[in-house]
Steps between C-alpha positions, in 0.01 A plus 500: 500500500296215332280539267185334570173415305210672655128336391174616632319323719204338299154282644560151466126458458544664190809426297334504161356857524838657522547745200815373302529694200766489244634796327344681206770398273465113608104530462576612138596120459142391598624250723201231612581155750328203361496124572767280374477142369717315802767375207562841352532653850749204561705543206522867546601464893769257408604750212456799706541436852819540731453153619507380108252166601113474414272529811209309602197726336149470633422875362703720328465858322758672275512889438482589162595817322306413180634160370804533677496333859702703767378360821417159650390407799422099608269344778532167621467232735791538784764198473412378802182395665651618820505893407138431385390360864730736688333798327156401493420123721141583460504466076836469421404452157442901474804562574715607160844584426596825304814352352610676185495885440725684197427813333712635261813726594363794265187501681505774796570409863110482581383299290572183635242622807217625205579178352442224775165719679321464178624148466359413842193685443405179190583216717241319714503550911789328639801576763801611271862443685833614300881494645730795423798284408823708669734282330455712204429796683120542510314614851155508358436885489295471185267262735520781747435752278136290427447481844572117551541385861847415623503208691928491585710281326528125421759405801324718764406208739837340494764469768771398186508614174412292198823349292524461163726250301742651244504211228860414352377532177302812543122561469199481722572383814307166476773426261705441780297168610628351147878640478605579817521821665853722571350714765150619717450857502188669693213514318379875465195534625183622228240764683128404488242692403134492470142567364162404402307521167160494438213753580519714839293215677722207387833720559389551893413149532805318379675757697338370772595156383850559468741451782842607392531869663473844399797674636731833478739572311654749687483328815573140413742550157635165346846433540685448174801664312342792368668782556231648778407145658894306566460129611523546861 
């Protein structure tokens, strides 16, 4: 029988209000989020990270446990002006990318969730898109767990796959335009998610703004290699 993650089903005109709370013997810590200076939060992503590279940072908060920083997460503006007009063609330009999120391994499971609300809750009114990347085995639940809308997954629209270039000397696959590449293997594809920041007014009107779409889960699951969602 498989196991499956059950989360509740929470407003989306409300993600903000949800009560995250961390246990007693994590509140001991007096954690607080602050704001970041963008070249701390880039050295610390590039030290901390998965991905081990700094980000673009238009905003950025870290989560501090006194002087000790055990959480970061990074806002910025989406590589491509593309994702900013296919999310928002009205004012792309609202349209920012949650790119970076770490939080230390010793922290509990839900704090990553406690973390990023009170994060969002400091930055101005804007659309905020993030991809689960499911090449290292992330399907977004902390986003689901904040009540971010899932709008499907990056190849949703496409008749083929996207292909990626294996560089012969290893690397990111853009290496591969400069050395050569041995072999294409299908890219796998990231699941999208969602959300607005700002007051209640501001959220429901960039919501209205937005375009990508608010889907189910259940109904419409990604299809990647995770154990509960094969590549079909």
């Amino acid at each position: 029988m498989t196991n499956e993650i059950e989360f509740p089903d929470l407003s989306d005109d409300e993600p903000w209000d949800i009560p995250l709370e961390l246990p007693a013997m994590v509140d001991l810590l007096d954690l607080e989020v602050r704001p970041m200076e963008s070249r701390d939060a880039r050295a610390l992503a590039e030290e901390k990270h998965y991905l081990h590279r700094k980000p673009t940072v238009s905003h950025a908060y870290g989560l501090h446990a006194g002087l000790a920083a055990v959480g970061l997460v990074t806002l910025g503006s989406p590589a491509s002006g593309h994702l900013q007009r296919g999310a928002c063609p009205g004012d792309p330009s609202c349209v920012i990318e949650l790119n970076r999120l770490w939080v230390d391994d010793a922290m509990p499971p839900n704090t990553a969730s406690w973390f990023v609300s009170r994060a969002l809750r400091q930055m101005p009114p804007r659309i905020v898109v993030s991809y689960a990347d499911t090449a290292y085995g992330h399907m977004g639940y902390v986003y689901r767990a904040m009540s971010f809308r899932y709008a499907g997954w990056t190849d949703m629209e496409r008749r083929t796959p996207r292909l990626d270039y294996v560089p012969l000397r290893g690397g990111h696959s853009r290496e591969a335009t400069r050395s050569g590449y041995r072999e294409t293997v299908r890219r796998r594809p990231k699941v999208k998610y969602w959300t607005t920041t700002g007051d209640r007014r501001e959220r429901r009107r960039l919501a209205r703004l937005c375009t990508w779409p608010s889907l189910d889960w259940r109904t419409l699951p990604p299809p990647t290699e995770h154990r509960h969602h094969r590549v079909r």
